[in-house]
N, C-alpha and C positions, 0 to 999 in steps of 0.2 A: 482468500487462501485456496490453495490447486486440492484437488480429493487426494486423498489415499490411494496408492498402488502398490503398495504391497501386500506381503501375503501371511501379518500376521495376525497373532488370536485375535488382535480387538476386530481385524479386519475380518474375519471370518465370521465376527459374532456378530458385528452390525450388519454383512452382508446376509445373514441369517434371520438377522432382524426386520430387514424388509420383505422376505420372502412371509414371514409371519402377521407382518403389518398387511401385508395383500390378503393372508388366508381371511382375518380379522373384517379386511373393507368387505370379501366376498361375501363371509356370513353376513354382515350387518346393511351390505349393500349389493344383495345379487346380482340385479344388471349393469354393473357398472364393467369397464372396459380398460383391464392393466397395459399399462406400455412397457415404462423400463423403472427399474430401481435400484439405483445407485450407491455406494458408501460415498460418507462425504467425512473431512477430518473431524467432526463434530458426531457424527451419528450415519444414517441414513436416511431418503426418500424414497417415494414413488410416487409416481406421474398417473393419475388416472383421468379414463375420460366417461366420466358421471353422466346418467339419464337428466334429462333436464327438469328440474324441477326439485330433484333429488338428491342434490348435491351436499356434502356436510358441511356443519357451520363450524364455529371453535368449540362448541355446545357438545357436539358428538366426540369429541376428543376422548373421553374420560372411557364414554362407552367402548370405545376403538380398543384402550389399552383396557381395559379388561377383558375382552376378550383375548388380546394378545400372551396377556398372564395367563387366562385358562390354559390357554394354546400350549405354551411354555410346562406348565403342570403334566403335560402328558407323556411328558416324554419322549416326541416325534424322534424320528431321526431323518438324516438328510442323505439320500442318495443321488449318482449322477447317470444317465443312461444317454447313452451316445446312439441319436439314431439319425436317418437321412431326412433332408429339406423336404422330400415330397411327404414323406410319413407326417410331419411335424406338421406342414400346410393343412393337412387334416385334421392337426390335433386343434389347430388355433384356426379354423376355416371362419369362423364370427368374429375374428379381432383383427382387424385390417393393418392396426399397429404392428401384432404382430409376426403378420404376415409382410408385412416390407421390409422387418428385420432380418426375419427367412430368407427373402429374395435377396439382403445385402450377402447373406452366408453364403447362400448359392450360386452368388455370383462368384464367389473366390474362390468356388470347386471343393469348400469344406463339409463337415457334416456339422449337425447341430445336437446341441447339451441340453439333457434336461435333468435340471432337481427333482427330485419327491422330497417332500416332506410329509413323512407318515405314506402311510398306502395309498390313497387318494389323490392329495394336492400336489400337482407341478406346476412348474413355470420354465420358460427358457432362460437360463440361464449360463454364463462361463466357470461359475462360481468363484473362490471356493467356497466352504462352509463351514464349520463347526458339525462334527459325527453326529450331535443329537441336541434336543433344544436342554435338556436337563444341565449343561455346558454353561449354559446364559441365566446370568443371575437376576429374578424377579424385581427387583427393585433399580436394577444398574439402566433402567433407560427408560424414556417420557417423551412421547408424541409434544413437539413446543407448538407448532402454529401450522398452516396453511397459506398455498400463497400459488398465483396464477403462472401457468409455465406452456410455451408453444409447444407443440412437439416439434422436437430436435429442434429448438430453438430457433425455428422458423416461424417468422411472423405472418405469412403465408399459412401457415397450418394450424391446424386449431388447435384450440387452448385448453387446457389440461387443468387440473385440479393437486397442483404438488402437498403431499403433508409429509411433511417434516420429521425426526424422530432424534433425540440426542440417545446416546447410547456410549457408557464405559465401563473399565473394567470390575468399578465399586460403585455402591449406593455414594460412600464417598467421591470419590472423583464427579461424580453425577452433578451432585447437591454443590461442591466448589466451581463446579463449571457455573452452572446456575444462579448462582450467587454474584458470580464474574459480571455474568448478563446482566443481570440488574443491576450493578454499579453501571456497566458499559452503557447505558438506557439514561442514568445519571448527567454523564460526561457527553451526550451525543453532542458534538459539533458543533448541528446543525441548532438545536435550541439555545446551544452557550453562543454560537456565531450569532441568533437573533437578539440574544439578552445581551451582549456586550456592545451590536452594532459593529460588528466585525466584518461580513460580508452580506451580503442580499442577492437571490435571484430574480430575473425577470420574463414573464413570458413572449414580453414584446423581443427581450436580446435571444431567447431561447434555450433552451436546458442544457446543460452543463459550459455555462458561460457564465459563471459566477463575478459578481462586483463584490469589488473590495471597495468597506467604506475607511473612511480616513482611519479609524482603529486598526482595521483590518493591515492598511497599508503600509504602517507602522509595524507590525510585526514581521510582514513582510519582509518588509526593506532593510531591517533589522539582523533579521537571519541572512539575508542577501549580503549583507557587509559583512558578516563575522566570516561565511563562507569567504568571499573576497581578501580580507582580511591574511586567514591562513592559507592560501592560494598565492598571494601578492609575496609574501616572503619564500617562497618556496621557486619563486622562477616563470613561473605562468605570466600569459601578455593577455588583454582582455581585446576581445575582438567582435567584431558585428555584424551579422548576416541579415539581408532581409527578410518577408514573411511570405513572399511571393518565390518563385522560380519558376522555369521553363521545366515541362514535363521530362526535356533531355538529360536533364540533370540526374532525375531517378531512375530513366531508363538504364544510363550508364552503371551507376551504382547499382541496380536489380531491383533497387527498392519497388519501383513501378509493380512490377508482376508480383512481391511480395504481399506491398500493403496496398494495391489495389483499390480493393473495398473499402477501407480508413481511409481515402483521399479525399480531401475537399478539393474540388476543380475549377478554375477561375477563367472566362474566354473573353481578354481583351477585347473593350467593344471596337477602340481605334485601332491597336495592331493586331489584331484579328487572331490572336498566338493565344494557341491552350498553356496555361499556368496553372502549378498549381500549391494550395496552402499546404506551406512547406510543414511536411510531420514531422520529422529529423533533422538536426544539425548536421552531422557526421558528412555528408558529402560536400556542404559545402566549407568547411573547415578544409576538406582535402584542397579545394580551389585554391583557398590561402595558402596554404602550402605551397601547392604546385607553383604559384607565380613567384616563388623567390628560387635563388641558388644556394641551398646550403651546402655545405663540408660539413667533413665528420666533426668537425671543429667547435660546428653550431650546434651539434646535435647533443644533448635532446631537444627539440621545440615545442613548445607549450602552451596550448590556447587555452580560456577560460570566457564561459557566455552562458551568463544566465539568462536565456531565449526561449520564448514562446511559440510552440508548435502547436499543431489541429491537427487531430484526429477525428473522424467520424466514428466515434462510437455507439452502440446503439442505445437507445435512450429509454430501453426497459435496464439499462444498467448504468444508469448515472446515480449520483448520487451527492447533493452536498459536495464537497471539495475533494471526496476521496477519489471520485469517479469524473472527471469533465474533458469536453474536449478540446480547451484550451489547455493546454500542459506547458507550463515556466519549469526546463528542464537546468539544473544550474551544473548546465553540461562542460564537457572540459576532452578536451582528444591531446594526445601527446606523441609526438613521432621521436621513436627511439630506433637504437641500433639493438641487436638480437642481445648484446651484452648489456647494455643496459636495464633490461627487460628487471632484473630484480631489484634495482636501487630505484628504477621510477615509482614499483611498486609499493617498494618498503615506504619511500613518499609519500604515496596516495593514502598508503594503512595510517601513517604516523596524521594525516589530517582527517582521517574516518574515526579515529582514536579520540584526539582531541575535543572532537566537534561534539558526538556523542557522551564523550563524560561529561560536559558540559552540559547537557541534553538530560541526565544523569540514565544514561537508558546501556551503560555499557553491561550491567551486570546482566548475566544467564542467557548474552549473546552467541553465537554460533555462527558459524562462516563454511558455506557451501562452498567446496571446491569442487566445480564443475568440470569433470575432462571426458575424452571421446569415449566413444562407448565401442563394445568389438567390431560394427561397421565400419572402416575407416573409408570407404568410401563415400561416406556423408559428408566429409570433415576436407575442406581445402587446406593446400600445403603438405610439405614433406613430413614424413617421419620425424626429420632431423630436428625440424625446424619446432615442431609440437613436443617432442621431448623436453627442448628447450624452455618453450616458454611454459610446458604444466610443470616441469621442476624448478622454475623460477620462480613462479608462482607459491609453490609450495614449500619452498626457503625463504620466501617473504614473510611467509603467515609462519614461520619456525621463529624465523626470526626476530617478529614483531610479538612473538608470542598469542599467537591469534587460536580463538577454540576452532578449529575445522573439522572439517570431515570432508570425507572425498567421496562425491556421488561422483558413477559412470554415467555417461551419456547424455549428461545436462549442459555439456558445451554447449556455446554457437557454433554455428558450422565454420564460422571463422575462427576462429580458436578456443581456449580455454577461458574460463572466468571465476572469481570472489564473489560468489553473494551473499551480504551483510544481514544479518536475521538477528532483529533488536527485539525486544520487550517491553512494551510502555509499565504505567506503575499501575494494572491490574492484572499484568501478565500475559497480554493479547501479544501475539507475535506478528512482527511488519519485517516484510522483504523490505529495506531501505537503497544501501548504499550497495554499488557493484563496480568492479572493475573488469575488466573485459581485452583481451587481445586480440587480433585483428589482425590478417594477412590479407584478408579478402578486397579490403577497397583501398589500399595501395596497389593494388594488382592492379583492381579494373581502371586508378585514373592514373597509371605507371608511372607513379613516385619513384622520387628517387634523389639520392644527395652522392655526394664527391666520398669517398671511403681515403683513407690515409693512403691506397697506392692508386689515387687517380683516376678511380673507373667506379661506373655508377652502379649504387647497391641501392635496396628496396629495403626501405624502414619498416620497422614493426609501429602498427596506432595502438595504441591502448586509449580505451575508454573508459570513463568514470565520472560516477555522479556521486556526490554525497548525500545528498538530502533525496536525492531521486527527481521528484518533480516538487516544487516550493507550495505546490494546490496539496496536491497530497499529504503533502510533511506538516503543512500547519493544519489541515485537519488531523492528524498523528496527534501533534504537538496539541491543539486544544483540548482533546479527550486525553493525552496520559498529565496533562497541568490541571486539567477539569477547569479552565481558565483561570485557574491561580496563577499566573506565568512569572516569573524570577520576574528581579525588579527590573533589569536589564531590557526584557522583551515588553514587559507590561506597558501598555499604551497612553494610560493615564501611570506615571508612577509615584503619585501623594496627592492627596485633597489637601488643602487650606481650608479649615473650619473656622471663624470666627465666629463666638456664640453669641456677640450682638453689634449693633451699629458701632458703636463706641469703640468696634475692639478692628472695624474696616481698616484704617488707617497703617495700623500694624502688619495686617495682614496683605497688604501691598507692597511694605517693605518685606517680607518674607518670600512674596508673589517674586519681586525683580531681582532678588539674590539666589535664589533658585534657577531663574530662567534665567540666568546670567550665566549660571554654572551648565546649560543646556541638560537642565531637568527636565523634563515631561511632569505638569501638573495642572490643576484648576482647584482656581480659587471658588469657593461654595460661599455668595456674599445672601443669597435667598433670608428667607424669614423664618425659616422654619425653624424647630427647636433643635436644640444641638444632639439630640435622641436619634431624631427625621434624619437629620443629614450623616449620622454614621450610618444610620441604617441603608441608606443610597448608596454611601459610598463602600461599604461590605459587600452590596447585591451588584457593584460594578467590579469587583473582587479586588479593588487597588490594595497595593500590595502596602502602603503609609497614609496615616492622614494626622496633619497637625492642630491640634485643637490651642485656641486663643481666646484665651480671657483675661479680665485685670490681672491678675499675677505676672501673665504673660507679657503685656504690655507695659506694665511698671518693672520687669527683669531685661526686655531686650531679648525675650525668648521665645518659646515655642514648648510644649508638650506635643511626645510625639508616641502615636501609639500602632500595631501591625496588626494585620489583618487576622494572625494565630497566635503570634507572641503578646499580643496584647499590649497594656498599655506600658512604656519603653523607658520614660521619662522626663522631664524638661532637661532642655538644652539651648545652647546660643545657636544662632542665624549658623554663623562660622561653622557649629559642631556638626549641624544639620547638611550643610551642604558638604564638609567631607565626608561625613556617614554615608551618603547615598551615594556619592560620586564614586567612593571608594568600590562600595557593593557591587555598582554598577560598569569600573570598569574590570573588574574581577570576576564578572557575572557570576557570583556567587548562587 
């Protein structure tokens, strides 16, 4: 999640918070060396660079914030005093940190800010702050943890000592945040990915290169078809790019000078040609394009390619599948004419709609409407044309009845865009789905189709993802299910319990009338006591399992019982395979 930039109370109070959280490290930690300190959507940090040997453990936390509440007690107030670089180099002549701060201000010909808090304690600061600390409430914020951080995130530079601080407006809010965490701790991903056997990492393939094992890949493939699915009826043609390209390919596009740094590079050993692993789809979808002749006749055209890009990201920020550098984008570009712009959109909404209610993640969603900001020299294209497609856009989301709101200056410089802002089921908010318009790479590979009076016009791309990247979305997906997944997704979906030899045989015909109906199940033929094997089959969260004994065997049946609803009832073969079939194509 991006920090905070605005400029209100909570933001002034947590920004105030780390000015106090310093005064606190200074009392408890004299030599120690501040850089920068931050608000973040959660609270605040600060980066310091600790004497060696002397650094705090989670142990000193407790001491930290009480001092901080002494602090708080006093009543500080917070001033700001504008003086010059050269003044300030004196004031911070021992802290080299922040003295390169200095020399970035100086170099811009500005002057530099400083807080007080109380008579004494400054820091360099932009601010703003809260008038006085008596403003911030003793109870509404807790130092959470510690954690290693470069300066300015240069792995070149040395490493810093980040602590942490949540901070809001109530002891309440406080305490339901924290609460959240420790579910979210529950749900992690990465320990349901290892308990389910869903995905594994390796150090020989390297970090953020995640394998999906066969469970895993079932869910996958799963989501990959339903996406497909509501895409296939709507007009989309599915189409296939390779994983390699020719560097001239991003030059054209700009991508090259953009993402630069995120390229993986590849140098043909035989044709001796720099290549490279392709990070984006979007340029070469234009290729496809450009090699047909369409009329306005054809238009709109619609690609659809759940495709796998490499990014070099850095690898103090990988993480489990939220973070990796293989990304399965289940990307989709649309070339339309400038009027079309709202009924492709209304489109895209009507399958970001669907997907997600099914997902059940639509409620206390929100949709960023991203348009230029008063620059408009940032932003390619006319006036005319930007008019166009941010009121398209914004008759779309009326129309669709979408919650928006309109942030300035979150455009791409290529046009305007929808970003889809979901809620899993603890309340954690995930940027997902976006839709995005695009003047810019029709320009650079000069697209173009036949207009009804015979002369070649320049389509509008729109871009859109549903799920975003399928790495990301099924780590989403495993913490807001907690790997209880609908029966639909779930990877085993029913055990077959027989509770002794005798009852085998039955349980084979149950086995072939299921997998006939292309159920996902396993048959549990083991020894173990019929206790063992729900127990197994709970801790693998299958969403049915049928239990078989005499009764069952002498009716031609099955007792069938759910993972929460508990035991369901006996039923015939027959009733069992519509029950699930039904659930499952209704993804209930």
């Amino acid at each position: 999640m991006s920090n905070i930039v605005d400029q209100s109370t909570l933001f002034k109070k947590r920004h105030s918070l780390a000015h106090v959280l310093l005064m606190a490290i200074k009392h408890n930690f004299p030599h120690s060396l501040p850089t920068i300190g931050p608000v973040t959507d959660t609270g605040f940090y600060y980066d310091i660079d600790f004497v060696e040997g002397v650094k705090p453990t989670l142990e000193d936390l407790p001491k930290l914030e009480k001092t901080m509440r002494e602090i708080l007690k006093r009543n500080l107030s917070f001033k700001v005093e504008t003086i010059t670089p050269g003044v300030a180099e004196g004031l911070f002549k021992l802290n080299p940190f922040k003295l390169e701060l200095i020399d970035g201000i100086k170099t811009k010909g500005q002057d530099v800010t400083l807080y007080y808090t109380g008579e004494d304690f400054f820091d360099l600061c932009e601010g703003p702050h809260v008038d006085s600390t008596k403003e911030i409430s003793n109870d509404s914020f807790k130092l959470s943890h510690l954690a290693g951080a470069y300066w300015r995130g240069d792995e070149t530079k040395p490493m810093l000592t980040r602590i942490y601080g949540l901070a809001f407006e109530t002891k309440a809010e406080l305490d339901a945040y924290i609460t959240q965490q420790e579910e979210a701790k529950k749900r992690d991903h990465r320990i349901i990915g290892a308990q389910l056997k869903l995905f594994t990492t390796s150090n020989l393939v390297g970090a953020g290169l995640p394998l999906l094992q066969p469970n895993g890949m079932i869910i996958r493939k799963e989501i990959e078809d339903y996406l497909w699915s509501l895409h296939s009826k709507k007009g989309y043609s599915r189409v296939w790019t390779p994983h390699l390209t020719k560097k001239d390919l991003y030059e054209k596009s700009g991508h090259l000078a953009q993402y630069s740094e995120n390229l993986f590079h590849v140098m043909g050993a035989t044709s001796k040609e720099d290549f490279c692993v392709k990070p984006m789809n979007c340029p070469h979808h234009m290729q496809i394009f450009a090699d047909n002749q369409f009329s306005y006749r054809d238009m709109p055209v619609r690609y659809f390619e759940p495709a796998t890009v490499y990014r070099d990201e850095k690898s103090g920020q990988l993480g489990g599948l939220l973070r990796v550098r293989a990304i399965t984008q289940d990307d989709g570009h649309l070339f339309c004419t400038q009027e079309q712009i709202k009924e492709e959109v209304s489109t895209i909404v009507s399958i970001i709609k669907e997907f997600y209610t099914t997902m059940g993640m639509m409620d206390g969603y929100w949709v960023s409407w991203s348009v230029r900001g008063d620059d408009k020299s940032k932003y390619l294209g006319t006036d005319e044309v930007w008019d166009i497609a941010e009121s398209s856009l914004e008759e779309a989301a009326k129309l669709n009845g979408l919650n928006y709101k309109r942030v300035e200056g979150e455009a791409a410089f290529y046009g305007p865009k929808l970003d889809f802002m979901f809620k899993d089921a603890i309340g954690r908010e995930w940027q997902l789905a976006t839709i995005q318009c695009d003047f810019n790479l029709p320009e650079r590979f000069d697209l173009h189709f036949i207009n009804n009076e015979g002369k070649k016009e320049r389509p509008v791309v729109i871009h859109r993802a549903i799920s975003g990247s399928l790495e990301r979305f099924m780590g989403v997906m495993i913490e807001h299910f907690a790997g209880n997944f609908p029966l639909w997704l779930s990877p085993n979906q029913i055990t077959i319990l027989p509770i002794s030899d005798a009852h085998h045989e039955h349980a084979k015909t149950v086995y072939e009338a299921l997998d006939g109906a292309n159920i996902r199940m396993k048959l549990d033929n083991t020894r173990e006591g019929l206790g063992k094997k729900i127990r197994n089959t709970r801790e693998m969260k299958t969403p049915y399992w049928a239990v078989i004994g005499d009764a069952e065997v002498t009716n031609g049946t099955i007792t069938l019982e759910h993972r929460t609803a508990g035991k369901i009832g006996e039923m015939k073969i027959s009733e069992l395979v519509d029950k699930l079939s039904e659930e499952i194509k209704n993804k209930k």
